[in-house]
GUMARBA-165529 format. One record per residue (C-alpha): residue number from 1; residue in three letters; y, z, x. Coordinates in nm, 2 decimals. Example, Ala and Ser with C-alpha at 12.3 -4.5 7.8 and 13.67 -1.06 7.14 Angstrom:
2
(rec 1; "ALA"; (-0.45; 0.78; 1.23))
(rec 2; "SER"; (-0.11; 0.71; 1.37))
This chain:
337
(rec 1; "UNK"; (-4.34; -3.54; 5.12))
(rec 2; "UNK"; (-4.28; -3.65; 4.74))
(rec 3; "UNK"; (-4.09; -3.85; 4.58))
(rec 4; "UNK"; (-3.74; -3.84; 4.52))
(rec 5; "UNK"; (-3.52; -3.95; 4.21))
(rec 6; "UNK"; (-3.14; -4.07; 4.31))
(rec 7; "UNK"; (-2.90; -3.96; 4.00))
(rec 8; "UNK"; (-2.54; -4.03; 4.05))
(rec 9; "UNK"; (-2.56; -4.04; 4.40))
(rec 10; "UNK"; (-2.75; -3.70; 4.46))
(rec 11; "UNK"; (-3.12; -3.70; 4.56))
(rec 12; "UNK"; (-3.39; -3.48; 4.39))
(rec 13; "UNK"; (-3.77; -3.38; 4.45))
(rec 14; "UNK"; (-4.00; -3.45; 4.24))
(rec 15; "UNK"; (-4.29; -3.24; 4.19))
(rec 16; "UNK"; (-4.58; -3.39; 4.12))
(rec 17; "UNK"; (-4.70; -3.57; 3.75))
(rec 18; "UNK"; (-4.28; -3.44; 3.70))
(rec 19; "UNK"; (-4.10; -3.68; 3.46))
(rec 20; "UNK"; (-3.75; -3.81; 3.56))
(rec 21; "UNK"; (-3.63; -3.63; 3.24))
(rec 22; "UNK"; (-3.79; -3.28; 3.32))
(rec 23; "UNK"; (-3.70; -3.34; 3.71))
(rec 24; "UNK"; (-3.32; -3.35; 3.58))
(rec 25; "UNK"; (-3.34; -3.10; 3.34))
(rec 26; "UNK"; (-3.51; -2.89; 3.59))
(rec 27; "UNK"; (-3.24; -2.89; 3.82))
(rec 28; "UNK"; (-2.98; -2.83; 3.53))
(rec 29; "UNK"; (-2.84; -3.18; 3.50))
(rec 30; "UNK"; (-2.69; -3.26; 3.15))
(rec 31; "UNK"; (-2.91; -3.58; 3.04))
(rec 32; "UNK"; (-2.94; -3.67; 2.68))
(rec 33; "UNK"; (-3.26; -3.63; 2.52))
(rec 34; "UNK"; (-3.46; -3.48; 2.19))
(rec 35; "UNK"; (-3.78; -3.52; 2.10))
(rec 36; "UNK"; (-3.95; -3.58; 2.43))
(rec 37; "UNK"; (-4.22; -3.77; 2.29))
(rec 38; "UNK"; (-4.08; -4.13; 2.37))
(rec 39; "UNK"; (-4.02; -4.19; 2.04))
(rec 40; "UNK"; (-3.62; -4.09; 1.95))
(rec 41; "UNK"; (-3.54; -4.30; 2.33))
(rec 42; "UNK"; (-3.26; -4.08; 2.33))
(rec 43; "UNK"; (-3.32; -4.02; 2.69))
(rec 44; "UNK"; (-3.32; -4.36; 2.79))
(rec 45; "UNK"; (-3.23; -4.47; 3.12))
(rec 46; "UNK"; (-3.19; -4.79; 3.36))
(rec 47; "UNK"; (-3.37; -4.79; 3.67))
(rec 48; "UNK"; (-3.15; -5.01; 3.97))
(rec 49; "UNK"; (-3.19; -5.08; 4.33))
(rec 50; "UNK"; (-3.55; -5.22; 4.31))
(rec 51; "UNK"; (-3.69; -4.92; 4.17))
(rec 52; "UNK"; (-4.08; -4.95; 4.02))
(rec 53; "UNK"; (-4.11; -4.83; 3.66))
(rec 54; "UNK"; (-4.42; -4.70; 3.54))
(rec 55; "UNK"; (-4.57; -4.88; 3.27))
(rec 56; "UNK"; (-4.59; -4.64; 3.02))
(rec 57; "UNK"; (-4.22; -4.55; 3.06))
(rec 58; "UNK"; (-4.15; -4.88; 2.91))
(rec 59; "UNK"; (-4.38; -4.87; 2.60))
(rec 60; "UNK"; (-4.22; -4.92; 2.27))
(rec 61; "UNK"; (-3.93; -5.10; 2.42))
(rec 62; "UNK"; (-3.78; -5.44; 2.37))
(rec 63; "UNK"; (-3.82; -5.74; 2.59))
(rec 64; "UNK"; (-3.47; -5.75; 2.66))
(rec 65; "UNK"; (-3.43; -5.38; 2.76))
(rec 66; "UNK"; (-3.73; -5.36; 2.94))
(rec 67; "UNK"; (-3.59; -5.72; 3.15))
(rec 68; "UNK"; (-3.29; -5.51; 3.28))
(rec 69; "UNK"; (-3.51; -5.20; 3.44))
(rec 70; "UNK"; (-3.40; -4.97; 3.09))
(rec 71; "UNK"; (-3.68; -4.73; 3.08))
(rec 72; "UNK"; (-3.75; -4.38; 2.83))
(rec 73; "UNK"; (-3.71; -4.10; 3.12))
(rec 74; "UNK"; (-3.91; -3.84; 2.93))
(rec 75; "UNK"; (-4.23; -4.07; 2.98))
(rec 76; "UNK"; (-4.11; -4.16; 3.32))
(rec 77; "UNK"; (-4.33; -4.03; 3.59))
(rec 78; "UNK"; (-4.22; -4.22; 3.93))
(rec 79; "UNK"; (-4.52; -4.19; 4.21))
(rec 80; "UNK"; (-4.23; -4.30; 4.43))
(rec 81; "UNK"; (-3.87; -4.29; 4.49))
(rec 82; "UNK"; (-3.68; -4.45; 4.22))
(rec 83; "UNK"; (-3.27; -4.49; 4.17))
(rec 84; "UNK"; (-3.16; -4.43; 3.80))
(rec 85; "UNK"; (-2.83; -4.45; 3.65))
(rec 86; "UNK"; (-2.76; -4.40; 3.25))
(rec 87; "UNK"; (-2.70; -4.68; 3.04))
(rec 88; "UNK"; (-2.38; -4.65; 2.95))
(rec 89; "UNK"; (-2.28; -4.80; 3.29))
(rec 90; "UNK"; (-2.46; -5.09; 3.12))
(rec 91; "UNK"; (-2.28; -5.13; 2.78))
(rec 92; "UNK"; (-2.55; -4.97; 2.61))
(rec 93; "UNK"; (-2.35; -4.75; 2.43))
(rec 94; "UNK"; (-2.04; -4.71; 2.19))
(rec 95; "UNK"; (-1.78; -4.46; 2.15))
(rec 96; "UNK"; (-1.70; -4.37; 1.77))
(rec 97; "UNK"; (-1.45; -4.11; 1.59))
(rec 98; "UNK"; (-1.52; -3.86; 1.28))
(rec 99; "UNK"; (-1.37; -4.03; 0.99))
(rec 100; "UNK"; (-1.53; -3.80; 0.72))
(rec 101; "UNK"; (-1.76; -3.52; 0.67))
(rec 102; "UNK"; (-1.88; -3.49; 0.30))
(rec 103; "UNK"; (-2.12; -3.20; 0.18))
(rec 104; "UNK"; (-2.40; -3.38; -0.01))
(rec 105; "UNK"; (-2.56; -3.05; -0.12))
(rec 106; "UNK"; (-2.51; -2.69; 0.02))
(rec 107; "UNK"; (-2.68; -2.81; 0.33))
(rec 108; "UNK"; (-2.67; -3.16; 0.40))
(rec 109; "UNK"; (-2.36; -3.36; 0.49))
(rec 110; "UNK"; (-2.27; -3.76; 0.48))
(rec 111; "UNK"; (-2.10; -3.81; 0.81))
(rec 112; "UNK"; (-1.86; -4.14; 0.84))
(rec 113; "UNK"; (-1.82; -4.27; 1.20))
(rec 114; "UNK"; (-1.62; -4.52; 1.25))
(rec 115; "UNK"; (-1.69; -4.75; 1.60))
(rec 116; "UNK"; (-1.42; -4.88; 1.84))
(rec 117; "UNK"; (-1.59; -5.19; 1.83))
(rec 118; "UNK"; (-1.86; -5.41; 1.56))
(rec 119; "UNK"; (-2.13; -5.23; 1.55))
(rec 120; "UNK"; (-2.44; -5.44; 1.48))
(rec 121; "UNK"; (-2.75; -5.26; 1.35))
(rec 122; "UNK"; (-2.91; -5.30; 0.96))
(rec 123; "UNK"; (-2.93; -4.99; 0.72))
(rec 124; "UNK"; (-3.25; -4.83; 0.76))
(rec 125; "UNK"; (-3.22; -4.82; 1.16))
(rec 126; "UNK"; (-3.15; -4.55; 1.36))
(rec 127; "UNK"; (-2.91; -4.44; 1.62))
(rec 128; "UNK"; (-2.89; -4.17; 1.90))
(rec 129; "UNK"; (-2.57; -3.92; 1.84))
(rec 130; "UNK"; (-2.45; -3.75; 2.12))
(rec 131; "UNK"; (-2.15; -3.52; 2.20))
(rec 132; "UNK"; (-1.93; -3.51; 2.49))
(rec 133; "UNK"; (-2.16; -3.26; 2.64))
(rec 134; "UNK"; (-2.46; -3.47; 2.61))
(rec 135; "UNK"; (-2.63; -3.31; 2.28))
(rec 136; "UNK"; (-2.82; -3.57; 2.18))
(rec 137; "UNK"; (-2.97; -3.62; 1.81))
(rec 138; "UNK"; (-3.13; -3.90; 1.63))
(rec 139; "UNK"; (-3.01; -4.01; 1.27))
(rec 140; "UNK"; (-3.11; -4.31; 1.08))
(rec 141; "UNK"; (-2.82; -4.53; 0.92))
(rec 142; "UNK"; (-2.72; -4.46; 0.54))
(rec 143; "UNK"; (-2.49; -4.77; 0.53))
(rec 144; "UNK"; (-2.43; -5.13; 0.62))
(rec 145; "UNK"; (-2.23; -5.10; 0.99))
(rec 146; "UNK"; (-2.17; -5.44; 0.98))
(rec 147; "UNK"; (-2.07; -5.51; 0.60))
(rec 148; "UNK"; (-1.87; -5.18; 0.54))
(rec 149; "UNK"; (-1.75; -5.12; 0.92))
(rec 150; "UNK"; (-1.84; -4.73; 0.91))
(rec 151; "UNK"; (-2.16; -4.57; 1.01))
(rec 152; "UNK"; (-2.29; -4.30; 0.74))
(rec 153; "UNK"; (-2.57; -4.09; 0.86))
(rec 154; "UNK"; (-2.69; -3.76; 0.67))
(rec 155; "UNK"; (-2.70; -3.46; 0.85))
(rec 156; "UNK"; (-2.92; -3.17; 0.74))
(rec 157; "UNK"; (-2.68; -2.87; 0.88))
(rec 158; "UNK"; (-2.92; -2.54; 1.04))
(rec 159; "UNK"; (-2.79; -2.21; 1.07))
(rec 160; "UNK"; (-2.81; -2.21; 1.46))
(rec 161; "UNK"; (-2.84; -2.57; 1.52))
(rec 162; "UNK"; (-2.65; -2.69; 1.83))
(rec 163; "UNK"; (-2.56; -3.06; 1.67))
(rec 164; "UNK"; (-2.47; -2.88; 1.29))
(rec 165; "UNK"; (-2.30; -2.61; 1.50))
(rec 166; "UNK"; (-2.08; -2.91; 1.71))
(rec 167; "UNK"; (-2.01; -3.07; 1.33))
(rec 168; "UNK"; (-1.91; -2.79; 1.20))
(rec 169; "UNK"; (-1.61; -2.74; 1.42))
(rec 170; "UNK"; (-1.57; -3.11; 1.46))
(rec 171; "UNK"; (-1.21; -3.29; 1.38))
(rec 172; "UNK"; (-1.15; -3.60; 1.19))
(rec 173; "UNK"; (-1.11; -3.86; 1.46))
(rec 174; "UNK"; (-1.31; -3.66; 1.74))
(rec 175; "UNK"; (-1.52; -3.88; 1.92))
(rec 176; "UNK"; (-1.86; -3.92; 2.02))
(rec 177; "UNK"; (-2.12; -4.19; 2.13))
(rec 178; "UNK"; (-2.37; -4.37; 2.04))
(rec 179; "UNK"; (-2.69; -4.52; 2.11))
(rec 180; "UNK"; (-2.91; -4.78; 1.97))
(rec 181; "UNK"; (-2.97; -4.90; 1.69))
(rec 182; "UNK"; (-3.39; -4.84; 1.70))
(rec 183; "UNK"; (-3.66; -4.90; 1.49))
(rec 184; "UNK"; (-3.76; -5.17; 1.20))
(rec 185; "UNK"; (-3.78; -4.98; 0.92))
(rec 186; "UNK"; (-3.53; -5.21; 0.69))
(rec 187; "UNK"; (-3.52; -5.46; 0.48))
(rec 188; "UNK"; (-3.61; -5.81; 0.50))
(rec 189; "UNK"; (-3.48; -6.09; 0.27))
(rec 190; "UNK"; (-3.76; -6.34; 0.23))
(rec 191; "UNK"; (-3.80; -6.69; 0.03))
(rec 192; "UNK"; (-3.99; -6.50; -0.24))
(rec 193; "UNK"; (-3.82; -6.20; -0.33))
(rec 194; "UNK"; (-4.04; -6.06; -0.62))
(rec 195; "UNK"; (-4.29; -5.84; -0.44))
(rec 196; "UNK"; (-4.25; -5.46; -0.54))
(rec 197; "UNK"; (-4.04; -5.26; -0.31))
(rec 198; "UNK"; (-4.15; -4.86; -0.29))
(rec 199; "UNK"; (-3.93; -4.59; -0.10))
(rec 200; "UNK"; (-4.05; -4.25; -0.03))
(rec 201; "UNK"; (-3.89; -3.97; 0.16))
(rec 202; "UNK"; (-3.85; -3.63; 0.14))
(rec 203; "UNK"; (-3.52; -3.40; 0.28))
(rec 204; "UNK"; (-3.31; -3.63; 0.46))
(rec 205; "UNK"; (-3.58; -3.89; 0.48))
(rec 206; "UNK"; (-3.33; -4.04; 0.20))
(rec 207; "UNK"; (-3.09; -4.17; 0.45))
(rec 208; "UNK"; (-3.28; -4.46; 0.57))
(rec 209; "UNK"; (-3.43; -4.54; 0.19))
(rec 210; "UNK"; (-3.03; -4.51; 0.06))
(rec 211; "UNK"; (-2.93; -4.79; 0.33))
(rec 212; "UNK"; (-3.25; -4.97; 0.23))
(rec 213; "UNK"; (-3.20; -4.99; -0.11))
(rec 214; "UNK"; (-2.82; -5.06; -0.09))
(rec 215; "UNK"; (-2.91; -5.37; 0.16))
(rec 216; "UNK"; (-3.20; -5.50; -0.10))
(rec 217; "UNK"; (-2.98; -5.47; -0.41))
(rec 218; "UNK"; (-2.72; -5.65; -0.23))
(rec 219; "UNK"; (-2.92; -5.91; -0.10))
(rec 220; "UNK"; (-3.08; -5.97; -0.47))
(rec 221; "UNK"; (-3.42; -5.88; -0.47))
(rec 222; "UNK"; (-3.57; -5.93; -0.80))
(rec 223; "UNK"; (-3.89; -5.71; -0.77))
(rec 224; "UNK"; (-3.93; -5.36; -0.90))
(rec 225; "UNK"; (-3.79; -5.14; -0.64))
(rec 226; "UNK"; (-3.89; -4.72; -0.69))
(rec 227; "UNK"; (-3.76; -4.49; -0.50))
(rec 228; "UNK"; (-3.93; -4.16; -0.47))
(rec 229; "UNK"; (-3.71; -3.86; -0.32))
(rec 230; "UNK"; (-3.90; -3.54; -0.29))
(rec 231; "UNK"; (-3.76; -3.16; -0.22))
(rec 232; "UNK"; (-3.90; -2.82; -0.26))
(rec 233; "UNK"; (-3.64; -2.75; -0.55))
(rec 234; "UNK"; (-3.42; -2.92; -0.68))
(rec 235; "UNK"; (-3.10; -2.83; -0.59))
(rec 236; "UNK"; (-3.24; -2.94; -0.24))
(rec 237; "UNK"; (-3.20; -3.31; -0.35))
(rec 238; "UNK"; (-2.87; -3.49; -0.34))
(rec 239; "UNK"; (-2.71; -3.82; -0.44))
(rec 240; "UNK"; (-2.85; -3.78; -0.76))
(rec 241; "UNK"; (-2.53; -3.89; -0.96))
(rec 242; "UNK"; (-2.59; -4.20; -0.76))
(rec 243; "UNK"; (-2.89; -4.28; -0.77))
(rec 244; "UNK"; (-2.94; -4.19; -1.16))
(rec 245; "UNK"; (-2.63; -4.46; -1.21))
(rec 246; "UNK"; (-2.77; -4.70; -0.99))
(rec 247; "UNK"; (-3.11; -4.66; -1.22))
(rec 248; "UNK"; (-2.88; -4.79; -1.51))
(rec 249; "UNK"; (-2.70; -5.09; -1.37))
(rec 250; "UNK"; (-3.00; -5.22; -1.22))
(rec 251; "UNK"; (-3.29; -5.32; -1.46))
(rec 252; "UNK"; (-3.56; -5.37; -1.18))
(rec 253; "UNK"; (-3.49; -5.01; -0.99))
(rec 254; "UNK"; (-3.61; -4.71; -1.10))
(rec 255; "UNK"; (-3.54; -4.35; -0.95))
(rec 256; "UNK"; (-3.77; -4.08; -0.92))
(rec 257; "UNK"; (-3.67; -3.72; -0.81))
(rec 258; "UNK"; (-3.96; -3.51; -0.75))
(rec 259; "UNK"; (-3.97; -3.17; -0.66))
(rec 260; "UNK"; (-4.25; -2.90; -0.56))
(rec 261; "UNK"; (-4.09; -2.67; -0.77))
(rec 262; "UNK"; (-3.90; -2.62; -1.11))
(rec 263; "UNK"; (-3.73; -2.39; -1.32))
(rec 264; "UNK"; (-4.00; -2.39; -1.60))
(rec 265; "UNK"; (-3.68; -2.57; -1.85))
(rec 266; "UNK"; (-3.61; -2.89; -1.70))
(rec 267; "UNK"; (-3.79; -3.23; -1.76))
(rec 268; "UNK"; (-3.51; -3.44; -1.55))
(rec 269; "UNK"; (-3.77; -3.43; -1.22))
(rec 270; "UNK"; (-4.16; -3.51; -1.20))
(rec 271; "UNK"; (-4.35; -3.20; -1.08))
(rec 272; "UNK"; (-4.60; -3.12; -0.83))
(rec 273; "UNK"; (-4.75; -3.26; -0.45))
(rec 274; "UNK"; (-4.52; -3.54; -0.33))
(rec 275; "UNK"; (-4.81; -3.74; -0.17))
(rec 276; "UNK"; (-4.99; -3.76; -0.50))
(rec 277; "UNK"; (-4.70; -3.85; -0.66))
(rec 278; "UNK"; (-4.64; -4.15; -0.45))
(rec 279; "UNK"; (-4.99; -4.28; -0.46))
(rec 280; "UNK"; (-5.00; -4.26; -0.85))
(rec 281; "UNK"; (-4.71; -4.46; -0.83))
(rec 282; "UNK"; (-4.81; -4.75; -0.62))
(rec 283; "UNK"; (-4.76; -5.10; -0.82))
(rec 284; "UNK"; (-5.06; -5.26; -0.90))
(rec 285; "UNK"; (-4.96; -5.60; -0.73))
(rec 286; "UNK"; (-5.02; -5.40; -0.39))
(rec 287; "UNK"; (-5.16; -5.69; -0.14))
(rec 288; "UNK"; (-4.76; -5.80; -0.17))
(rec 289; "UNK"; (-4.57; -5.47; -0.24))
(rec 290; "UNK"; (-4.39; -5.35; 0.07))
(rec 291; "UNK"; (-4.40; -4.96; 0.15))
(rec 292; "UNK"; (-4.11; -4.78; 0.33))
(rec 293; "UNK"; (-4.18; -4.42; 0.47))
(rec 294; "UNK"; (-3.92; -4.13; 0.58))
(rec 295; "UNK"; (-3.91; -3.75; 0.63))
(rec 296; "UNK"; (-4.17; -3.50; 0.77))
(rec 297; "UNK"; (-4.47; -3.69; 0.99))
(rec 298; "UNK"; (-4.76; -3.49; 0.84))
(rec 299; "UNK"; (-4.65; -3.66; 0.52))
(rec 300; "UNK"; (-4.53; -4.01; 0.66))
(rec 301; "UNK"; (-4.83; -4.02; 0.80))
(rec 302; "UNK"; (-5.06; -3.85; 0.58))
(rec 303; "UNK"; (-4.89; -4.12; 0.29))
(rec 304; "UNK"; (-4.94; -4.41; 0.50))
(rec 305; "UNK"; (-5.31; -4.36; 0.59))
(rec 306; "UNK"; (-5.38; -4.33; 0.19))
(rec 307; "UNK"; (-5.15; -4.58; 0.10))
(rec 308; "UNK"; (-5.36; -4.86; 0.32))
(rec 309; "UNK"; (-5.64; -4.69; 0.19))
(rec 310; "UNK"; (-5.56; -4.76; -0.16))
(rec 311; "UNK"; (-5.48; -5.14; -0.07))
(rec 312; "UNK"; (-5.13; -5.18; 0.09))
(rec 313; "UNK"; (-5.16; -5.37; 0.37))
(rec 314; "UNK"; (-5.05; -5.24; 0.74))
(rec 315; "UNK"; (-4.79; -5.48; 0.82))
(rec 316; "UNK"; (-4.61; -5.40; 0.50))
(rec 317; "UNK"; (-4.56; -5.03; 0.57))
(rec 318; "UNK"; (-4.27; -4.93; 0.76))
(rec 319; "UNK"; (-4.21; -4.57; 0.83))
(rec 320; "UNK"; (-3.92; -4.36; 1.01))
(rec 321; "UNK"; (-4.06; -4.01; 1.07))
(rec 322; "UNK"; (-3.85; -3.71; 1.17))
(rec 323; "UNK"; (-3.93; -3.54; 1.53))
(rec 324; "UNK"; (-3.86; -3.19; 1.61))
(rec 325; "UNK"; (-3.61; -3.17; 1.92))
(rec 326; "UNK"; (-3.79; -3.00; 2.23))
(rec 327; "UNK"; (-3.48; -2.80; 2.30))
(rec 328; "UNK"; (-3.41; -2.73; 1.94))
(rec 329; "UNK"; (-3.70; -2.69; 1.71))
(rec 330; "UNK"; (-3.51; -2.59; 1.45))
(rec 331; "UNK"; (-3.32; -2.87; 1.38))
(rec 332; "UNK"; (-3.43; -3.20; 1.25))
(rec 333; "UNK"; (-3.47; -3.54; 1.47))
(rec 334; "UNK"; (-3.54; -3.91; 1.36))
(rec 335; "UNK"; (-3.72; -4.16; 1.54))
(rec 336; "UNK"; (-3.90; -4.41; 1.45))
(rec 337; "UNK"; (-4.26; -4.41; 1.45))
């Protein structure tokens, strides 16, 4: 006989090499999760009652999560009977209410939440969204929760996305949860703050860089900071007004809208392959420049393999690259990588 997963007091078989996530999902248990990869950790889970996790269901967590038996149930794959119960019976989770929904460009929105209690995460990070039927989304943090007291994420809206679809329809002051904060890619004051500072993203890879750049500024850094924000067109990008004024208080920032496309007339964007883009405009003092990543993985990654290449070191690359959701391709999913 197999092994059998205990969920809220009910027992299920496992087939074999099953994960506790597809075991659940199998048997058409509501669980949140996305990307199914182990990377979003919107699935996560806490195993109790002496339960043996699996090593590689623990990978990419912190000390302190993987100390109280909280494990990723997507890479889960018990070889014997294991009790589970969600986090949330832990504290792992906050409630939060709609406080505004702002259209950014014809597809995008700036969502506020607001958290029934301090939130603690640093712009740049990023969170797991779900519903109050378990959709579950990852977005990375636009703002400073614990300067500004409201979480701002930037949601791309798809025609038949479930979690645009949920948004759409949503009221100011509905609630939802949240989970986390993940990931590492934000910044870090340090004693010197004159090494060069690049952002890059495309889409809604801006989110994280905004926060970033918000938190830097704040903080004083004194290097050059550029911030690259690419789109096929250009009425794809947004926070331009914003960005272009932030260019003009700020002597040491510079802001650079690039787009695949233009309309042949305007001069206001640079033109052509975002990558290349990028890598021509690497600072020269790159043993100390710091390198921030966000949007589609074929270019996060693509960027940050030539970008060490051309001199950057490893450790000073951070990157947040956006995972399709397994249930819903279609719509867009951060984690970090």
């Amino acid at each position: 006989m197999g092994a059998q997963l205990t969920y809220k007091g009910k027992a299920y078989a496992l087939f074999e090499n099953e994960s506790v996530l597809d075991c659940l999902l199998r048997e058409h248990v509501p669980v949140p999760h996305s990307c199914c990869a182990g990377a979003c950790q919107s699935c996560m889970m806490q195993a109790v009652d002496g339960s043996v996790i699996p090593g590689k269901a623990q990978e990419g967590l912190k000390a302190s999560l993987t100390s109280q038996g909280f494990f990723l149930a997507c890479q889960c794959v018990p070889s014997q009977d294991m009790w589970v119960r969600d986090p949330d019976a832990a504290g792992f989770e906050t409630t939060v209410s709609v406080t505004e929904k702002r259209f950014l460009n014809a597809h995008v929105i700036a969502l506020s939440l607001t958290p029934v209690r301090p939130f603690a995460a640093r712009p740049g990070q990023y969170l797991t969204l779900m519903t109050p039927q378990n959709l579950a989304r990852s977005y990375s943090i636009a703002s400073d929760p614990e300067r500004d007291s409201v979480i701002t994420l930037h949601v791309k809206l798809f025609p038949d996305g479930a979690m645009g679809g949920w948004l759409r329809s949503a009221s100011l002051g509905d609630e939802m949860r949240v989970r986390g904060p993940y990931g590492s890619c934000f910044y870090t004051q340090e004693e010197d703050t004159t090494f060069p500072l690049v952002l890059a993203g495309t889409g809604t890879g801006l989110a994280p860089l905004y926060g970033v750049l918000k938190d830097a500024l704040a903080k004083g850094h004194e290097g050059p900071i550029h911030l690259f924000h690419g789109s096929l067109k250009a009425q794809d990008l947004y926070l331009e007004e914003e960005l272009r004024a932030l260019d003009g208080q700020h002597a040491n920032f510079t802001y650079i809208p690039c787009v695949l496309h233009t309309d042949g007339a305007s001069n206001a964007y640079t033109q052509g392959d975002f990558k290349e883009i990028v890598l021509m405009g690497l600072p020269q003092d790159k043993a100390r420049a710091r390198l921030f990543l966000c949007g589609a993985p074929d270019m996060v990654n693509a960027l940050k393999t030539k970008a060490f290449l051309a001199g950057l070191s490893s450790k000073h690359i951070f990157v947040d690259a956006f995972l399709p959701s397994r249930s819903a391709p279609e719509e867009a999913q951060q984690a970090a990588s």
